[in-house]
GUGU-618347 format. One record per residue: x, y, z of N, C-alpha, C in turn; residue number from 1. Coordinates in pm, whole numbers, plus 32768, in hexadecimal, padded with zeros to 4 digits. Layout:
  n_X  n_Y  n_Z ca_X ca_Y ca_Z  c_X  c_Y  c_Z   n
    X    Y    Z    X    Y    Z    X    Y    Z NUM
...
! end
This chain:
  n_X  n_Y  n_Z ca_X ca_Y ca_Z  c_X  c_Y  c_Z   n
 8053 7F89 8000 8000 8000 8000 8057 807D 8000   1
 801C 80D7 7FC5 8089 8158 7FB0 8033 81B9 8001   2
 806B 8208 8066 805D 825A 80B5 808B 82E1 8069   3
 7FF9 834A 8070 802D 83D3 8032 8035 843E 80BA   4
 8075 848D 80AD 8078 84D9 8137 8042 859D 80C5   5
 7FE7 85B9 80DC 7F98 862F 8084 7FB7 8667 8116   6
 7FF8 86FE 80F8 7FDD 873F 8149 7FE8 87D3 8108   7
 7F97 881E 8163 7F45 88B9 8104 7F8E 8922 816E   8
 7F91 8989 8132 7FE3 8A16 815A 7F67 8A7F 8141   9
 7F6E 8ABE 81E1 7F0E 8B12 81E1 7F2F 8BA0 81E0  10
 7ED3 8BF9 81AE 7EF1 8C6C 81D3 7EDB 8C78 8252  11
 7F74 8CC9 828B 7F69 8D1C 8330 7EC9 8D46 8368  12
 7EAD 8D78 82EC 7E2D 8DF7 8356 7DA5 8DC1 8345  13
 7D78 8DAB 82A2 7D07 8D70 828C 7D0A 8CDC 8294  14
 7D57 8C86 8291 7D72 8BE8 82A5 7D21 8BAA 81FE  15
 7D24 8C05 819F 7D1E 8BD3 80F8 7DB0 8B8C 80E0  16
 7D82 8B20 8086 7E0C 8ACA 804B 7E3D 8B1F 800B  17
 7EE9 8B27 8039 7F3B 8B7C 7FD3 7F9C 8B1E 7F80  18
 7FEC 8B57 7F4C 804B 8AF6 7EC4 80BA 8B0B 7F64  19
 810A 8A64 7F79 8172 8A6C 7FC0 81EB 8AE5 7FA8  20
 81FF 8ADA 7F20 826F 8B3E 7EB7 8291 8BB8 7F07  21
 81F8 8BE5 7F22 81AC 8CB3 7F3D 81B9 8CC6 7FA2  22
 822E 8CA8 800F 823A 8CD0 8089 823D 8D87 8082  23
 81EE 8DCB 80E8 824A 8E4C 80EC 8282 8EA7 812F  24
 82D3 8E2E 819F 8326 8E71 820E 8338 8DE1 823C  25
 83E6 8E10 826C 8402 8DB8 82DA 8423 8DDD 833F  26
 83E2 8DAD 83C3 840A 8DD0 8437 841B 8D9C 84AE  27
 8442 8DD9 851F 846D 8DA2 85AC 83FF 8D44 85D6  28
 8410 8CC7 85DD 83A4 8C6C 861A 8371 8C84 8677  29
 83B0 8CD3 8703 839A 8D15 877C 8325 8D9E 8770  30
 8346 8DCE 870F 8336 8E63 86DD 82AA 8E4D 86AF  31
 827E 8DD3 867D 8226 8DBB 860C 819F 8D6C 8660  32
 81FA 8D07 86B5 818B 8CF2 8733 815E 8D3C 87AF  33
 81AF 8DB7 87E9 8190 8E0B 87FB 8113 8E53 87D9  34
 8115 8EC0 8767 80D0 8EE4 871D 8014 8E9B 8707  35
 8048 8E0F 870B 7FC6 8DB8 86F4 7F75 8DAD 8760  36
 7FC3 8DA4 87E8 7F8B 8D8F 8883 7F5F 8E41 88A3  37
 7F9F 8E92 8880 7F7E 8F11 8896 7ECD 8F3C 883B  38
 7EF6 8EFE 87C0 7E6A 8F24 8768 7DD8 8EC1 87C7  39
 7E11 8E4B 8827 7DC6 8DD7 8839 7DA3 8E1D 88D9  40
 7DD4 8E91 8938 7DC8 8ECE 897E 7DF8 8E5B 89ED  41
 7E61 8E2D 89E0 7E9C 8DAC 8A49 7F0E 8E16 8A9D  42
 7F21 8E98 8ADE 7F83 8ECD 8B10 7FD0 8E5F 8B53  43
 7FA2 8DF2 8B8A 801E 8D8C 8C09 8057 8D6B 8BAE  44
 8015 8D31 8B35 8076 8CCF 8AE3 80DF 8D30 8A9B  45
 80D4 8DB2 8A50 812A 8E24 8A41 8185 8E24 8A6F  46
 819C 8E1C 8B2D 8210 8E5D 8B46 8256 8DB1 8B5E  47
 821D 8D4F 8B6A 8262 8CE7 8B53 82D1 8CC6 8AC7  48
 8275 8CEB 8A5B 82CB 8CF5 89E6 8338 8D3F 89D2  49
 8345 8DBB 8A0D 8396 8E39 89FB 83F7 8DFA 8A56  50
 83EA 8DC8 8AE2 842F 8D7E 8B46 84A2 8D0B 8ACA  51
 8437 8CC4 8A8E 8487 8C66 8A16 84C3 8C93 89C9  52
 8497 8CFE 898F 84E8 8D5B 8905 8561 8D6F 8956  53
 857C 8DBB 89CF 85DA 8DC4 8A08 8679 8D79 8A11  54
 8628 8CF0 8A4C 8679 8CA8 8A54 86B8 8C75 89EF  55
 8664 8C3F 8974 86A0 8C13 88EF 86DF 8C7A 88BB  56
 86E4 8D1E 88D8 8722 8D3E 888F 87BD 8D48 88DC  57
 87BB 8D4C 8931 8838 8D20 897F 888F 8CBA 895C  58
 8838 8C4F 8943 8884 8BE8 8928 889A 8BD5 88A1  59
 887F 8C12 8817 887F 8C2A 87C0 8848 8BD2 8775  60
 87FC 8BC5 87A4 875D 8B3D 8765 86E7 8BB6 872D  61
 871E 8C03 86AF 86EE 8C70 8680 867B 8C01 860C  62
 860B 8BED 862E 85A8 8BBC 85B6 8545 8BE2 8556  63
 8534 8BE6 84E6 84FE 8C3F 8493 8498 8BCD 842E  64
 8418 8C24 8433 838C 8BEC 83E4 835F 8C2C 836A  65
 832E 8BF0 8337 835E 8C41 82B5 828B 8C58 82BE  66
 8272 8CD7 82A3 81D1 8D0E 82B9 8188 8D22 8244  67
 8129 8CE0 823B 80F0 8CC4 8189 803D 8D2A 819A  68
 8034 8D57 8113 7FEC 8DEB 811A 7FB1 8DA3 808F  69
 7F2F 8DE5 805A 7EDD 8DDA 7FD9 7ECE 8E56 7FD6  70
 7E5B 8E5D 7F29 7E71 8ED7 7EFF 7DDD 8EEE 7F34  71
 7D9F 8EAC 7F84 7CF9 8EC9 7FCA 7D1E 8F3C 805C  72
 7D78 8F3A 8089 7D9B 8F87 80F8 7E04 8FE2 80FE  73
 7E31 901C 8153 7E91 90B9 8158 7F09 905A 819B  74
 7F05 8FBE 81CF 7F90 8FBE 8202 801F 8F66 8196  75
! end
């Protein structure tokens, strides 16, 4: 039996299928989950992350996501 593994790339803001290709930004994984818990109004989990951004960036465990956008929305 042949096993397919389909997996879809969403846009950031509206969650429409985008082309993998059309990323349009890459950024701080810390920076980016941040941002998401802040829009999600989670302040504890915030300063936990920033606590993490911290540390990884110390240790130079700098990680980067690459943020996928369509032409239906402004991001």
């Amino acid at each position: 039996m042949c096993k397919s593994s389909w997996t879809t790339t969403l846009c950031d803001k509206c969650r429409n299928i985008v082309s993998r290709e059309k990323h349009i930004d890459i950024q701080c994984v810390w920076k980016y989950q941040i941002e998401r818990a802040q829009q999600n109004g989670s302040n504890e989990h915030v300063e936990e992350l920033k606590a993490l951004c911290k540390q990884h960036a110390i240790e130079g465990g700098g990680q980067y996501i690459r943020v996928y956008g369509c032409q239906y929305c402004d991001r």
